[in-house]
SERO-4910 file (N, C-alpha, C, O; in steps of 0.05 Angstrom, whole numbers):
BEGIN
 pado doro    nc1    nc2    nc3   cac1   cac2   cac3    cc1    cc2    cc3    oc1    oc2    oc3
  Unk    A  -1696   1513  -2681  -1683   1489  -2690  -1672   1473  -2667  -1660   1481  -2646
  Unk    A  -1677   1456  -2672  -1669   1428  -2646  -1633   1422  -2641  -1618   1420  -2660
  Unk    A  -1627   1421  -2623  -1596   1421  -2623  -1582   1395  -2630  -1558   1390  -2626
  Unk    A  -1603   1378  -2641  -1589   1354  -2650  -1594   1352  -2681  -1598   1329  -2688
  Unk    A  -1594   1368  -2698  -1591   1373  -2725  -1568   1360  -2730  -1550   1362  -2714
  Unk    A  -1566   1346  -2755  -1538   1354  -2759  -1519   1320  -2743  -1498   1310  -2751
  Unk    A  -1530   1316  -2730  -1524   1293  -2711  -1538   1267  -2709  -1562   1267  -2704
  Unk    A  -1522   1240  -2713  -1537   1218  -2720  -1542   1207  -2677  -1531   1206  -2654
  Unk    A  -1564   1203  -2690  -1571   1202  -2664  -1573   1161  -2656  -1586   1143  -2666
  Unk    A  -1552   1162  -2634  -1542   1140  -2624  -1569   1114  -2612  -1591   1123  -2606
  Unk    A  -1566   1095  -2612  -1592   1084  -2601  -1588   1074  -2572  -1567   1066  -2562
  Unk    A  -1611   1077  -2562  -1601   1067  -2526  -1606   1054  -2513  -1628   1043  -2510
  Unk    A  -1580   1051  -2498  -1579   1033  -2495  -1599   1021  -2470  -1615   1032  -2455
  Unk    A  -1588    992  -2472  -1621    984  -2446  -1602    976  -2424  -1583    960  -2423
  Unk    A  -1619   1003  -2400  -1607    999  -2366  -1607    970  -2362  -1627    959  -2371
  Unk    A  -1586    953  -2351  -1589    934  -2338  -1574    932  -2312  -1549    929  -2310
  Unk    A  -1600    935  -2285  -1592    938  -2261  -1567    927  -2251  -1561    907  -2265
  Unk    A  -1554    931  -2239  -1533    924  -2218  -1533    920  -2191  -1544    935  -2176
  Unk    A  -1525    905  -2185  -1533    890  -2150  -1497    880  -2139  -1478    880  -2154
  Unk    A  -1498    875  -2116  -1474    875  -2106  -1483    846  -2082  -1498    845  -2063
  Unk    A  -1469    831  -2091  -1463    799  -2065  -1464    810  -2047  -1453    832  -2051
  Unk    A  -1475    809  -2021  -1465    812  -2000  -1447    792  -1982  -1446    794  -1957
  Unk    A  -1434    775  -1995  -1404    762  -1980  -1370    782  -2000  -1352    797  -1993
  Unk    A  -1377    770  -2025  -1348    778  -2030  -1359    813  -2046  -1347    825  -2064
  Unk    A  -1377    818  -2036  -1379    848  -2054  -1370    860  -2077  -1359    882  -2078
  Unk    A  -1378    840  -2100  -1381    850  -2118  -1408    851  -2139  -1428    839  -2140
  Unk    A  -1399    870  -2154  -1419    883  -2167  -1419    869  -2192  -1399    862  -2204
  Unk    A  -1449    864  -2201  -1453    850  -2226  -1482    854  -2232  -1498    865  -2218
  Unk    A  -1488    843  -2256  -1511    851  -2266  -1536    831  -2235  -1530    820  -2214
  Unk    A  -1559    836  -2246  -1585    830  -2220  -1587    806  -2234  -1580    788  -2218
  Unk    A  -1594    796  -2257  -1599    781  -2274  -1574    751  -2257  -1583    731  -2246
  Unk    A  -1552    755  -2258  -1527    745  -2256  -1522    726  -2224  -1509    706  -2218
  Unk    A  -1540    747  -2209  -1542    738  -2175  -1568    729  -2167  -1590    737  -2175
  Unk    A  -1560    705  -2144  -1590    698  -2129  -1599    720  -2113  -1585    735  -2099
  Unk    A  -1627    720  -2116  -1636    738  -2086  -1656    715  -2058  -1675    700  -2055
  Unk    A  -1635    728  -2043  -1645    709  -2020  -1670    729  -2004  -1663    752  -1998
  Unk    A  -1694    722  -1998  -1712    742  -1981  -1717    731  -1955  -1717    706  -1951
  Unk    A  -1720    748  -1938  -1734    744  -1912  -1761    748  -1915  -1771    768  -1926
  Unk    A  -1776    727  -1904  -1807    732  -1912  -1819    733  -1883  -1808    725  -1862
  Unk    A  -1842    743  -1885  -1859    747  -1861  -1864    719  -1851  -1851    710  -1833
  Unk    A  -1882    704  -1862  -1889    676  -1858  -1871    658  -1866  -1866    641  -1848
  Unk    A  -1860    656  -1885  -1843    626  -1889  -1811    634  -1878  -1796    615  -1882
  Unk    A  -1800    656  -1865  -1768    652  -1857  -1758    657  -1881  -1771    667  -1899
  Unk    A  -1724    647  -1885  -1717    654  -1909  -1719    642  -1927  -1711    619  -1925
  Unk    A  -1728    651  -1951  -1735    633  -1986  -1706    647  -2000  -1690    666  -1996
  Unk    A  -1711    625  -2019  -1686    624  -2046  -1716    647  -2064  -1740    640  -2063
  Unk    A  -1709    668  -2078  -1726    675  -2096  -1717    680  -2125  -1708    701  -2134
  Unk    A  -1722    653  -2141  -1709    655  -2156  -1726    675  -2191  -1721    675  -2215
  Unk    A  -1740    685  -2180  -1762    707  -2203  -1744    726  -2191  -1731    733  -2211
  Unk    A  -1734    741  -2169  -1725    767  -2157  -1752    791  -2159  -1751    814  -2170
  Unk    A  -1773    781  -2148  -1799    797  -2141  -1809    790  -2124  -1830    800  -2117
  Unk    A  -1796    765  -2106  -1815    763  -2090  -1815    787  -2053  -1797    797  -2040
  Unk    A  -1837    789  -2050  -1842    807  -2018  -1824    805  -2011  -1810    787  -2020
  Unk    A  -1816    825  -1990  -1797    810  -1971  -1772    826  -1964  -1779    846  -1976
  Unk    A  -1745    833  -1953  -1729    841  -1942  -1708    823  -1962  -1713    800  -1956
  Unk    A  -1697    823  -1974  -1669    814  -2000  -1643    817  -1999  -1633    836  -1986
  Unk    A  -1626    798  -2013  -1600    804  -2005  -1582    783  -2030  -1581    759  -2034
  Unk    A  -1574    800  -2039  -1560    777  -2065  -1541    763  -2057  -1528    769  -2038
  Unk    A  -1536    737  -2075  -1502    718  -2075  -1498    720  -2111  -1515    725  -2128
  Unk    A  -1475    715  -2114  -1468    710  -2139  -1462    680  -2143  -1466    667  -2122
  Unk    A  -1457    669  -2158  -1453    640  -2163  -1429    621  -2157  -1423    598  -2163
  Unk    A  -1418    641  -2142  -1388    632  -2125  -1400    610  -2107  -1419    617  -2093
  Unk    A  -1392    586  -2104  -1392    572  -2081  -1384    578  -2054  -1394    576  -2032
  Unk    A  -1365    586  -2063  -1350    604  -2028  -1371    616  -2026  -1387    601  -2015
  Unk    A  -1382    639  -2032  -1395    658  -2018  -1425    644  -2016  -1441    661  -2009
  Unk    A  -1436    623  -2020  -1458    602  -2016  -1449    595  -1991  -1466    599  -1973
  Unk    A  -1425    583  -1983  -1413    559  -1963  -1411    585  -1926  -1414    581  -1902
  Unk    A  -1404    609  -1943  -1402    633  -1918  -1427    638  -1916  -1432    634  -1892
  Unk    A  -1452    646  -1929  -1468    654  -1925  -1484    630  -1898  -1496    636  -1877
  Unk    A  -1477    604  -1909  -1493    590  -1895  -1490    595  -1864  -1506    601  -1846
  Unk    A  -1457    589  -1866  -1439    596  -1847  -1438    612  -1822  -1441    609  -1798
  Unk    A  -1432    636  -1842  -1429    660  -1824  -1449    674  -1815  -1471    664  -1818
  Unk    A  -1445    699  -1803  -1473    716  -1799  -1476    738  -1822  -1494    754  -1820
  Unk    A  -1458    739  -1846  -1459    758  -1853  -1489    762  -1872  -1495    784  -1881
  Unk    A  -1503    745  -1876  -1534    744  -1899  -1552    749  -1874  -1572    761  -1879
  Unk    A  -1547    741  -1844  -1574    750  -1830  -1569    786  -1829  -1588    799  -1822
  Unk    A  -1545    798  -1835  -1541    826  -1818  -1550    835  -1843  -1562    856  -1841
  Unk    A  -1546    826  -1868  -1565    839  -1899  -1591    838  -1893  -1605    859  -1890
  Unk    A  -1598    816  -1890  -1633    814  -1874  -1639    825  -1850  -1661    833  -1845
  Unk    A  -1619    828  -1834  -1634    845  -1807  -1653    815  -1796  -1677    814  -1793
  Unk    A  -1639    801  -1794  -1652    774  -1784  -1639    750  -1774  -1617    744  -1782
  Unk    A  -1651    737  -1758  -1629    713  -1750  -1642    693  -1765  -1665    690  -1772
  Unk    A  -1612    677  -1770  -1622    648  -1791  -1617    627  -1775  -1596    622  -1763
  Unk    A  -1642    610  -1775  -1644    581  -1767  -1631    566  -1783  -1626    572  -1806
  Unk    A  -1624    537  -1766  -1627    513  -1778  -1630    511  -1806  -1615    507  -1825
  Unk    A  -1662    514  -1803  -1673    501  -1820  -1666    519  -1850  -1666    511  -1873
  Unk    A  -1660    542  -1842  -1659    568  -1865  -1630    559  -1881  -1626    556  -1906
  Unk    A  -1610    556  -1858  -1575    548  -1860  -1578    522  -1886  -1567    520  -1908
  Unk    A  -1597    507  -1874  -1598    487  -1899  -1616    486  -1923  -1619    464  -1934
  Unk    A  -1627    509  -1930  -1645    513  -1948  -1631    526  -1968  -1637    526  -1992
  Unk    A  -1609    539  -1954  -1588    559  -1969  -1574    532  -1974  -1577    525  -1998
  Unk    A  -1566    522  -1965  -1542    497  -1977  -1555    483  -1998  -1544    480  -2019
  Unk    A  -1573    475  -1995  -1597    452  -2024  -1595    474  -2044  -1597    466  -2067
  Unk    A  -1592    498  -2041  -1591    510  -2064  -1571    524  -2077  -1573    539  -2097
  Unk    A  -1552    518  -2064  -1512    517  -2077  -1515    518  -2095  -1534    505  -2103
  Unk    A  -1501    533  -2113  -1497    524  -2143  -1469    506  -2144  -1447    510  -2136
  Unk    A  -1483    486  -2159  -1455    471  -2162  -1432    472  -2173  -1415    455  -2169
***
């Protein structure tokens, strides 16, 4: 006999990944955060499917942590990459407002 006799059996629930900002570090669903990639050919892209190739690094929808990322160094040391110009402002066009 099966050891769940006897027992209403619960329904389950559905995993939904968890990812963590890399400015203010917090944790929230994947769904919830941008993923920024480092790509071989194009530098860094906004990926907004979260499949695209590439080396990744989430933001959440904080403006602050949009305005540091551009900013600071802290999204090239998630990427393991230095960010241009042109990258600094590709991340800003895509601020959430």
């Amino acid at each position: 006999m099966g050891s769940i006799m006897g027992k209403k059996q619960q329904p389950r629930r559905k995993h939904i990944p968890q990812r963590t900002c890399v400015i203010c570090r917090e944790k929230k669903d994947k769904r919830n955060l941008t993923r920024i990639v480092k790509t071989l050919d194009d530098g860094i892209q906004i990926d907004p499917t979260g499949k695209m190739n590439g080396r990744g690094a989430y933001l959440c929808d904080n403006v602050e942590c949009w305005q540091k990322a551009a900013s600071t160094d802290r999204l090239a040391q998630a990427l393991r990459t230095a960010i241009s110009q042109i990258d600094r402002e590709r991340i800003e066009a895509a601020m959430p407002h």
